[in-house]
C-alpha positions, 0 to 999 in steps of 0.5 A: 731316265729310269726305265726299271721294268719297262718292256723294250720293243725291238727297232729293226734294221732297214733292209739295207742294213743302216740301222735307223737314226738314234732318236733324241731321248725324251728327256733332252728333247727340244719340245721338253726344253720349251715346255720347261721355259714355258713353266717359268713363263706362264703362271696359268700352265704352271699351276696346271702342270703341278696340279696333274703331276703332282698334287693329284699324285692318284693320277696315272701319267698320261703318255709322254709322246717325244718329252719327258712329263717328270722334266716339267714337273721339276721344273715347274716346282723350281719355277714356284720356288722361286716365284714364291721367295720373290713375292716374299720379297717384294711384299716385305718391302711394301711392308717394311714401307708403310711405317717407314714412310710414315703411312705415306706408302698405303696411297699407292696401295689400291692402285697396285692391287687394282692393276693385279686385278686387270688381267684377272678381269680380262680372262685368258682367252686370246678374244675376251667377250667385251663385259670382260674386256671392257672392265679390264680396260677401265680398271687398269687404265684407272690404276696406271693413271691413280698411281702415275699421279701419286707417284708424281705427287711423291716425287714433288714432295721429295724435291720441294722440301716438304712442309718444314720450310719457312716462307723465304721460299715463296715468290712474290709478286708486286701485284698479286703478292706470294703465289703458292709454289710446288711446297705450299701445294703438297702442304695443302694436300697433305699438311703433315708431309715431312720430306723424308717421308716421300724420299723413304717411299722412292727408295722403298719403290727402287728396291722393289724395282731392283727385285723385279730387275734380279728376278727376271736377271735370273730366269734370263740366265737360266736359259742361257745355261741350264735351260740352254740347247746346248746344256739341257740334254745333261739332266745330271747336272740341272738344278731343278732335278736335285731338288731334295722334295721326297714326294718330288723324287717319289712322283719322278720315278713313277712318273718315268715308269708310267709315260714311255710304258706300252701298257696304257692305263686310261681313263674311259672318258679320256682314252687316248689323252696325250697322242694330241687331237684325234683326226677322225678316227674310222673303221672299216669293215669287209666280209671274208669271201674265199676267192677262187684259188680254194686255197685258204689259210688260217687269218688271225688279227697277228697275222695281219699285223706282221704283214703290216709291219715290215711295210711300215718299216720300209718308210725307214729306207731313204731314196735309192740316191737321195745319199746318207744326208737325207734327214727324212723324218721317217727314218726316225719312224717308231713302231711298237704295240701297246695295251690300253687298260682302264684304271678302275680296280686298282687299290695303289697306283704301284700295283700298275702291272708295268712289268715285262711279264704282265704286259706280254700276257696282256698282248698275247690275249689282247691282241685277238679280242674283239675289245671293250675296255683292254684294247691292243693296237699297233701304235706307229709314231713320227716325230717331226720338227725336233718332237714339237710335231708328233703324228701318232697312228692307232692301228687295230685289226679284229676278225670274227664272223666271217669279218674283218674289222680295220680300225685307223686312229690317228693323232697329232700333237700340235709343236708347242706354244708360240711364246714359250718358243720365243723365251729365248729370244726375250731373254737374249734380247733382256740381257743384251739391253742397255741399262735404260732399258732394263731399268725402264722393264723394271719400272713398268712392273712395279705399279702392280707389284703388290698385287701380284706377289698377294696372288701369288702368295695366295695361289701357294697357300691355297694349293698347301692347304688342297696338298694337306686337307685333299687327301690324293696320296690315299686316293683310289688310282684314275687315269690321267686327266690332261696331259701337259703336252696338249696343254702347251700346244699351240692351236694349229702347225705352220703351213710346212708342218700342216704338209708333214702331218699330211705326208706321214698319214698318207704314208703310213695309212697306205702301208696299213692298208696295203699290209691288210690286203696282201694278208687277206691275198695270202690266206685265200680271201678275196680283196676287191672289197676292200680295196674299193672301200679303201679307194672311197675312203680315200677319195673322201680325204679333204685338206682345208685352209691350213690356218686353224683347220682340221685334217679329216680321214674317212668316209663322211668326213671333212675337214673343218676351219676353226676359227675360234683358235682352238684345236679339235678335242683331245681323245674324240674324232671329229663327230665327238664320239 
């Protein structure tokens, strides 16, 4: 992974000496692997996967906190590949089809494109109201029941003859005399049915049913090598980075520049897009009272900040016979500062400063302004649950006025979509399946074949036609609009992550918050303020119902059940400031 210009922040040692577990690199994370399956999974992520990565290239990465954005997005281009060449495919056949059978395959045509329909009807939300679920229903059912009963019309016809047979077929009865059988029936529907005719469009439907078989044969196949545990972490050898796309190869070194980068370009409407959902950020505020030592010392906002650090990094330290088994997660706890600029003024989005130089002249002032748009904050993260839960903690300390202001944003990324943790069991319970059963997955998604390869292919020509006419390249830089983290988060954690979200705030809020009070002891100042708000605060702390709930810190806040399913909004607390 390229990090050319990159500052390095330094990762100290424990006090005991044992340096901290090495992290897993971002690229070869498990979160990055779930969130690239998901890319062949779900069309609706993909598309806006390349739509913030790739066609709007102005857009300045949002920070990639335990992945890698530029791994999606290789695969996320792959995955269109590949889609695009089966729905070719498929659609040739159904092309090829009509005269081959005579025409007889357009009957099969509007139900096809109905069932395509269906889910674009229902909508994505997880509980449709019912003027979309409603049509949904109808409309699919009416495209399953049209094409099961022209399919069964086709087959009989195949099986009967067809309408070139003479009447020595005809069964006869002595009292009523002929009765039509199963060939004078297709004659009476379709009098210019020729037996062929049907048989060309079972082959025609067998061969669509073997392209959707081999499609899904090799996504299948690809989690289990590339996409595997066990060979994702060598990004060398992954097909979907070799890919010879100069603007792919172009966007994946900016991209790799920009998301690990401690200078933050942001857009104002969305500054702290990527940490994941906001948990109330708060902001605490004490006068500075000299206490009664008279012996007062110089307090500036570094200052206070060195007092926090080494506190913070004593969470490193494992219990004193927990042994060298323990795998607390606070080992692998991350510190460093960062800058938040605002995107507007650049010309290219090469002229980001992301150069050592630049970004310690922009700590070095940043870090005692009282801060509008350039922001400094002390940035403490954990990685939990393989970097699929991430809670990231904003510190900021600013004196003036006789003031000290404290101000607490913590953050979480949610672990990653429940169905894209589950590809590889589908894809190991699809290869492992008896060949009725694969058969039987092929023939359910033929009826809406046509459909979905005319969207598809649609889809690719619409996002052709933005690439060439949207004019991006040339645009003036913004800041990001979404991340894809967030995008592939689940709504809320299991009861054991929400219980980790709540002990790694806990932890580190209480090192912040001890940090700032020995600093104000050392240079003279009075702390009793402070600890009784710090006391408030935290007896104001209320954890609800695990399931779709909020985890509110500070004063006037609680924590709210959502029950709608979504997560609280990217990048704002909970009053939506």
């Amino acid at each position: 992974m390229s990090t050319a210009h990159v500052p390095q922040q330094p990762q100290p040692t424990t006090p005991t000496g044992a340096p901290p577990e090495p992290p897993i690199p971002p690229h070869a994370s498990e979160a990055t692997r779930l969130l690239c399956a998901g890319t062949y999974l779900d069309p609706g992520y993909r598309d806006r996967v390349i739509e913030e990565l790739h066609l709007n290239e102005q857009r300045i990465v949002a920070p990639s906190l335990g992945f890698d954005a530029a791994r999606v997005l290789a695969h996320a281009l792959r995955a269109r590949r590949q889609e695009l060449l089966w729905a070719g495919a498929v659609l040739g056949l159904w092309v090829v089809g009509l005269p081959l059978s005579g025409g007889l395959l357009a009957l099969l045509l509007w139900p096809s494109v109905t069932l395509a329909l269906a889910p674009w009807i229902r909508g994505r939300a997880a509980q449709p109201p019912l003027y979309r679920l409603i049509p949904a229903f109808l409309v699919r059912w009416w495209g399953r029941l049209s094409f099961a009963a022209l399919l069964i019309f086709t087959v009989v016809a195949a099986f009967s003859g067809g309408s070139g047979d003479d009447s020595s077929s005809r069964s006869y009865d002595p009292y009523y005399g002929d009765y039509p059988n199963a060939s004078d029936l297709t004659d009476l529907l379709t009098p210019s049915l020729k037996t062929w005719q049907a048989w060309a469009v079972l082959v025609v439907l067998v061969l669509i049913g073997l392209c959707l078989h081999a499609q899904r044969t090799r996504f299948s196949r690809a989690l289990a090598a590339e996409l595997s545990p066990q060979r994702f972490p060598d990004a060398v050898g992954d097909p979907a980075e070799q890919a010879e796309n100069p603007q792919f190869q172009r966007l994946k070194q900016r991209i790799r520049l920009e998301q690990h980068a401690p200078l933050i370009l942001y857009n104002e409407a969305r500054p702290f897009c990527g940490a994941g959902a906001a948990y109330d950020t708060w902001v605490l505020a004490v006068e500075l009272r000299p206490d009664e030592s008279g012996r007062r010392q110089p307090l500036s906002n570094r200052t206070v900040l060195e007092k926090i650090r080494p506190l913070l990094e004593q969470l490193r330290i494992p219990a004193e016979f927990a042994g060298p088994g323990v795998r607390d997660r606070l080992r692998r706890l991350e510190i460093d500062e960062c800058v938040f600029l605002p995107a507007e003024g650049l010309l290219r989005r090469d002229q980001a400063p992301y150069t050592a130089q630049a970004f310690e002249e922009h700590r070095a002032r940043a870090v005692e302004e009282g801060a509008e748009k350039r922001r400094h904050f002390l940035r403490i993260r954990v990685g939990g649950w393989e970097e699929e839960l991430v809670v990231t903690v904003f510190v900021r300390i600013h004196t003036q006025g006789r003031m000290l202001m404290l101000e607490v944003a913590p953050h979480v990324l949610t672990p990653v979509r429940e169905d894209f943790k589950d590809a590889d069991r589908s894809a190991h319970r699809f290869r492992h399946n008896n060949r009725l059963g694969k058969a039987a997955t092929a023939a359910v998604l033929v009826p809406g074949s046509l459909g979905r390869s005319l969207a598809q292919l649609f889809r690719g020509l619409v996002y052709v036609w933005r690439l060439l006419t949207g004019g991006h390249a040339g645009a003036l830089p913004d800041g990001p609009a979404v991340s894809v983290r967030e995008l592939g988060s689940a709504p809320a954690g299991s009861l054991f992550q929400e219980m980790d979200v709540v002990r790694y705030l806990r932890s580190v809020q209480d090192r912040v918050a001890n940090g700032v009070r020995s600093a104000l002891a050392d240079s003279g100042y009075e702390t009793g303020e402070f600890v009784q708000k710090i006391v408030n605060i935290s007896s104001d702390v209320h954890i609800g119902r695990v399931e779709g709930s909020t985890f509110a810190v500070g004063s006037h806040a609680s924590a709210a059940s959502v029950t709608d399913g979504t997560a609280p909004q990217k990048g704002t607390d909970s009053h939506g400031k």
